[in-house]
C-alpha positions in Angstrom: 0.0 0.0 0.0 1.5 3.1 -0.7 -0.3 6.9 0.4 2.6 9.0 -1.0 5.1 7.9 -3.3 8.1 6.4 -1.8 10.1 4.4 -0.1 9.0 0.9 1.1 10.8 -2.6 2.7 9.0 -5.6 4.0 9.1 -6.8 7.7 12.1 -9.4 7.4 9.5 -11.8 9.1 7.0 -11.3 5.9 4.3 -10.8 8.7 3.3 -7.0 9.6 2.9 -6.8 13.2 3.7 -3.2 13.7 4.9 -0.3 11.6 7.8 2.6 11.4 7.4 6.1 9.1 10.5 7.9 8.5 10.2 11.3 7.5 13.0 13.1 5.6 14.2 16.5 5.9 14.4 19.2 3.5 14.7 18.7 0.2 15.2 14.6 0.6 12.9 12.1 -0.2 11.9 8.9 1.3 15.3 7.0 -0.5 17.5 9.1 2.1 16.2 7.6 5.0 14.9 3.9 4.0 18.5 2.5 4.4 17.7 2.7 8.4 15.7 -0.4 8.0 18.4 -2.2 7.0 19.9 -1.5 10.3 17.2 -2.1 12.2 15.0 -4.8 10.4 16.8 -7.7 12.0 15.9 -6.6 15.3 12.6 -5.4 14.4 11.7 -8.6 12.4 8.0 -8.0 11.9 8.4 -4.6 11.4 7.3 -2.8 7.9 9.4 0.2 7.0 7.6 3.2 5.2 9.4 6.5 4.4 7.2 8.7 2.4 8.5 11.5 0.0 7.2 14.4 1.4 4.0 16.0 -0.5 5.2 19.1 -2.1 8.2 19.3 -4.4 11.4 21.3 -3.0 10.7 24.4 -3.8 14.8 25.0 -4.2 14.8 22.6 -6.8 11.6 20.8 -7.6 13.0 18.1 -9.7 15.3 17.0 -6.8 14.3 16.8 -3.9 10.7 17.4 -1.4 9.5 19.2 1.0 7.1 18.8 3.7 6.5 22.9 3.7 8.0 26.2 2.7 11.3 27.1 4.6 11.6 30.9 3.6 13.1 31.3 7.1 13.5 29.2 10.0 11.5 31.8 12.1 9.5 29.8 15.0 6.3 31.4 13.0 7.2 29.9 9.6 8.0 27.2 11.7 4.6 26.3 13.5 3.0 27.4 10.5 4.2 25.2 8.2 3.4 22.4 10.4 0.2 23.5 10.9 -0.1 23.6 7.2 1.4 20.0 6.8 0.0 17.8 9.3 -3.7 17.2 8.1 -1.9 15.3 5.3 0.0 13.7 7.4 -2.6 11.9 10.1 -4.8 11.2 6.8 -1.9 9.1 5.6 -1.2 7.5 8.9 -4.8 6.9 9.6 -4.8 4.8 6.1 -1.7 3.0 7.2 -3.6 2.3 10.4 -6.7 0.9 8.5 -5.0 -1.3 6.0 -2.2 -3.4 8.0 -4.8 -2.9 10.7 -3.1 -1.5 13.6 -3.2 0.6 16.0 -1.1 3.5 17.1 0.8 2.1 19.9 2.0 -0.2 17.1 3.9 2.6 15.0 6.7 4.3 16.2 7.0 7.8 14.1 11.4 8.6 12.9 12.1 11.7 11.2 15.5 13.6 10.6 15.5 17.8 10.5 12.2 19.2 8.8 10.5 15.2 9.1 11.9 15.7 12.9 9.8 18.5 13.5 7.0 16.9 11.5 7.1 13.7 13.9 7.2 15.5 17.1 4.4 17.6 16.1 2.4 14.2 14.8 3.3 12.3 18.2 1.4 15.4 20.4 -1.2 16.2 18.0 -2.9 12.7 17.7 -5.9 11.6 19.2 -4.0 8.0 20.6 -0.5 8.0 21.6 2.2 5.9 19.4 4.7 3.7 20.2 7.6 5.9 19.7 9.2 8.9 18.6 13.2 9.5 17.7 13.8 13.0 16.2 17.3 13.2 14.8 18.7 16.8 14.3 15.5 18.5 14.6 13.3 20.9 16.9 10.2 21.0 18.7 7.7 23.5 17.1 4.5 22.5 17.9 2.8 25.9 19.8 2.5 25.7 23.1 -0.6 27.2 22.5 -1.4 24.3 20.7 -3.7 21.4 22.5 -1.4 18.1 23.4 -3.9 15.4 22.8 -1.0 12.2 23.5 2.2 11.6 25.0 4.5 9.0 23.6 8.1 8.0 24.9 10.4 10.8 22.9 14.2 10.0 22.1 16.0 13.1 20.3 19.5 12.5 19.2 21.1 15.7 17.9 24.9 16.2 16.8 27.6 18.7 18.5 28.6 20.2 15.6 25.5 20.5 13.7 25.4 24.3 11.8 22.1 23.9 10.1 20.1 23.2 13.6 22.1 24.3 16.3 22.7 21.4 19.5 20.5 23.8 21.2 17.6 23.1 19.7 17.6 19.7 21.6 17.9 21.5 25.4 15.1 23.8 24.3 13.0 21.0 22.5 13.7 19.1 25.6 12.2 21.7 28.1 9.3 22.4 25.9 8.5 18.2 25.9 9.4 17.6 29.5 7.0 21.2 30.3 3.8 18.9 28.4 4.1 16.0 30.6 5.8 13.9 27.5 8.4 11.6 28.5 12.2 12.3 26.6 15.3 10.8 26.2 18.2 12.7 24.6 21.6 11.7 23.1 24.1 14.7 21.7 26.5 12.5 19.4 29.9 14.0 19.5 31.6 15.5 16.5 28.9 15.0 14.1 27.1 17.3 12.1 23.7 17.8 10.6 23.2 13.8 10.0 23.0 10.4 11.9 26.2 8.8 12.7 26.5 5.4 14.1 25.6 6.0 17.6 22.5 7.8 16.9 21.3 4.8 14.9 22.0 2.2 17.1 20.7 4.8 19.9 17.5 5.2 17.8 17.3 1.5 16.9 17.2 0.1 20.8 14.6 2.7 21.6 12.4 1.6 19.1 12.9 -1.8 20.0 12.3 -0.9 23.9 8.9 0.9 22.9 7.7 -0.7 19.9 8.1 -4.5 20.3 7.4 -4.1 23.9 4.0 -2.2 22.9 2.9 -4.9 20.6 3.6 -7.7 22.3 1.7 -6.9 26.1 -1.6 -5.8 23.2 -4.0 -7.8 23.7 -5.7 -9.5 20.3 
C-alpha cells in the first residue's frame, strides 16, 4: 500500500505486526532515510518500514528533492505554520496506514531527521491516541505551546555537537518544551557530528524503538 510515493521494505519476518514512518528532511525524499531499516530490520523482524517523500516538491529545486513545507526562514512562525499547514496530510496518511495493516497507534513508532523531525514530534502530540515511539534526529520541537497536546509517547531526540544547520541547542530547548507537556524524553548529543545520523545515533535510535515498539505490541491484547 502506498499513500505518498516512496520508499518501502517488507518486515524481514513477511508478517506486519507493527509499523515505522520515516520522515525526511528538506529537500530529501523517502530514499534518504529507508536504508535505516536495513539496520534495524533484523531486530525489528515484523516490522514494515515506510518513508514517504514528502507532498510538495522542493521548492529549491523541484525536480530533486521534497518538502514537507515552505522554509523561507526558519523563524519559530514559519515554523509552526508550516506544520500546521502540513500535518492534516499527514494523520490522513497515517490513519490509512492504520486501516489497511490494521493497527493501531501504539504499534507505530514515528522517525524523522530535520524538517520530518519536526513533523514527527508535532504528529506524536497532535494525535488523538498515543504511538509507540518517537526519535527525532537533528530537529526541533515546534509545535505551539498554544497548541492542545492530545498524547504523550516515549520521545528519544538524538542531535549532533557540531550540527550548523540546527544548532545542538535546539535539543535543550525542544527538551524543556516536551518535558513542560508532561511527555516523557530521552536525549543523546552525538559528539563531533554534524547535521546527519552517525553510528551512535542509529543504534541509539534503533534500541529505543525496540524498547517501545516491540514491547507495545507484544503486552496488546488481540
Amino acid at each position: 500500500m502506498k499513500t505518498l510515493s516512496g520508499s518501502f521494505i517488507e518486515p524481514v519476518s513477511g508478517q506486519t505486526r507493527r509499523a515505522v514512518l520515516l520522515l525526511h528532511g528538506y529537500g530529501a525524499s523517502g530514499k534518504d532515510l529507508i536504508p535505516l531499516a536495513s539496520s534495524w530490520g533484523s531486530c525489528l523482524p515484523d516490522t514494515l518500514f515506510m518513508a514517504p517523500n514528502a507532498p510538495e516538491p522542493w521548492e529549491m529545486s523541484p525536480q530533486q528533492g521534497h518538502q514537507w513545507f515552505s522554509l523561507p526562514d526558519l523563524s519559530s512562525e514559519t515554523l509552526s505554520e508550516g506544520i500546521e499547514a502540513a500535518l492534516p496530510c499527514f494523520h490522513s496518511t497515517l490513519d490509512q496506514v492504520l486501516e489497511h495493516y490494521l493497527l493501531t497507534e501504539d504499534q507505530v513508532a514515528l522517525v524523522g531527521f530535520s524538517q520530518g523531525a519536526m513533523m514527527v514530534l508535532a504528529a506524536g502530540l497532535s494525535r488523538a491516541r498515543p504511538l509507540a515511539a518517537i526519535v527525532a534526529y537533528s530537529g526541533v520541537l515546534a509545535y505551539l505551546e498554544t497548541k492542545p497536546v492530545h498524547a504523550r509517547p516515549p520521545v528519544l531526540l538524538v542531535h549532533g555537537d557540531k550540527d550548523d544547520v540546527v544548532p545542538v541547542s535546539c535539543l535543550e530547548t525542544s527538551e524543556n518544551q516536551l518535558k513542560k507537556r508532561g511527555v516523557p524524553v530521552t536525549t543523546l548529543i552525538c559528539q563531533n557530528t554534524g547535521h546527519g545520523i552517525d553510528p551512535h545515533g542509529l543504534q541509539a535510535g534503533g534500541a529505543f524503538l525496540r524498547r517501545h515498539l516491540v514491547s507495545s505490541c507484544d503486552t496488546t491484547v488481540s
